[in-house]
C-alpha positions in Angstrom: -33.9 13.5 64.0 -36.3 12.3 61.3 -36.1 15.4 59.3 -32.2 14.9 58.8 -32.8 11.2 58.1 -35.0 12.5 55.6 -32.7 14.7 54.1 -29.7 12.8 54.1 -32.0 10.1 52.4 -32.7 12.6 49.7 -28.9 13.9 49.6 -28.5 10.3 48.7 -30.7 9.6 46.4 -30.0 12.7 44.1 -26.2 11.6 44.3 -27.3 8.4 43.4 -29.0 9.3 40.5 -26.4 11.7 39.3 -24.0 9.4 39.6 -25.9 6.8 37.9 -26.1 9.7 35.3 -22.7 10.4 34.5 -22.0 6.9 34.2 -24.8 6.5 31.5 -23.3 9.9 29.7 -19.2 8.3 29.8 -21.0 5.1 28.4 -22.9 6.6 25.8 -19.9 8.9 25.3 -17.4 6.2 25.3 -19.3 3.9 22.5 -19.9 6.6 20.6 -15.7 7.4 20.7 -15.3 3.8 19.7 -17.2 2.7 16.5 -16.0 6.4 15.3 -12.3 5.0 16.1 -13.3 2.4 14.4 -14.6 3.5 11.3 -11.5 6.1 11.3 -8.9 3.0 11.4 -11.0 0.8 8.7 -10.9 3.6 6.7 -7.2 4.4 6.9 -6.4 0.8 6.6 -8.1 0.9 3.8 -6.9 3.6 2.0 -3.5 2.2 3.1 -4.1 -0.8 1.3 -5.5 1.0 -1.9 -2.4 2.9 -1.7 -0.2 -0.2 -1.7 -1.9 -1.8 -4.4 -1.7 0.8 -6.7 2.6 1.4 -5.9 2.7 -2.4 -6.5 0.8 -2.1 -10.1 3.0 1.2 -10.6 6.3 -0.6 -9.7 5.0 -3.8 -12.2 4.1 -1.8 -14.8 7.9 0.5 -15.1 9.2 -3.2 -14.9 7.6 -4.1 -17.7 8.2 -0.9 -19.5 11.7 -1.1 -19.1 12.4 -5.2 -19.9 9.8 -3.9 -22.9 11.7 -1.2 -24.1 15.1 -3.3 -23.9 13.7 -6.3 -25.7 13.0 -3.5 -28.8 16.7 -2.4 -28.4 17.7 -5.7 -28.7 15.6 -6.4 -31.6 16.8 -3.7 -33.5 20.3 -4.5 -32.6 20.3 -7.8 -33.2 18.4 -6.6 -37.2 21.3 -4.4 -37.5 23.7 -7.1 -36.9 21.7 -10.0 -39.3 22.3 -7.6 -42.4 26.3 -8.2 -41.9 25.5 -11.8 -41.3 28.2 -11.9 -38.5 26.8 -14.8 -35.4 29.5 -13.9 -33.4 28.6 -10.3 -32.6 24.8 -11.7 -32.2 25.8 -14.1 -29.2 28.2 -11.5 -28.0 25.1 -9.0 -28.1 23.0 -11.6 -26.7 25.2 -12.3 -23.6 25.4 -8.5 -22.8 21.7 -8.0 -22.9 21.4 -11.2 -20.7 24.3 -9.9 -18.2 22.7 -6.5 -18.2 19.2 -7.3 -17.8 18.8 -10.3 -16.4 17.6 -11.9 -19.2 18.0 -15.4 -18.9 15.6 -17.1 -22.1 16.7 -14.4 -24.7 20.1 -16.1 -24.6 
């Protein structure tokens, strides 16, 4: 009777300690998962955001390009027009540059 008290107690304890084991290799496992998840989403969010900010300074810069470019027009409209010294085609340009771009100080 002893011996097999004896060797269920050391059936147990080796369960026990594999057990206690595998539960230290899932933790280890699991934390390790983590801060890699982690780092993985900083850097995506980051890149994300790096991404954004250059669209945003893209998207500015064509904006400016284009009120840029339409301001020249208009300049060398409006140089055209000064040599017939004729004020009523100017405002009439003026008003189609500010319907047609938004501008609302040129006129």
């Amino acid at each position: 009777m002893k011996e097999k008290k004896k060797s269920f107690s050391v059936s147990l304890k080796l369960t026990f300690y594999v057990g206690i084991l595998i539960v230290i290799i899932l933790a280890i496992t699991s934390t390790i998962s983590y801060f890699e998840s982690k780092n993985n989403t900083f850097t995506l969010l980051k890149n994300t955001q790096l991404k954004t900010v250059e669209d945003v300074a893209m998207a500015f810069d064509n904006y400016g390009k284009s009120r840029r470019v339409a301001m020249e027009i208009l300049a060398k409209e409006i140089q055209k027009i000064l040599d017939k010294s004729n004020d009523e085609e100017i405002f009439s340009l003026l008003e189609s540059f500010k319907e047609a771009f938004g501008f609302k100080l040129v006129f």
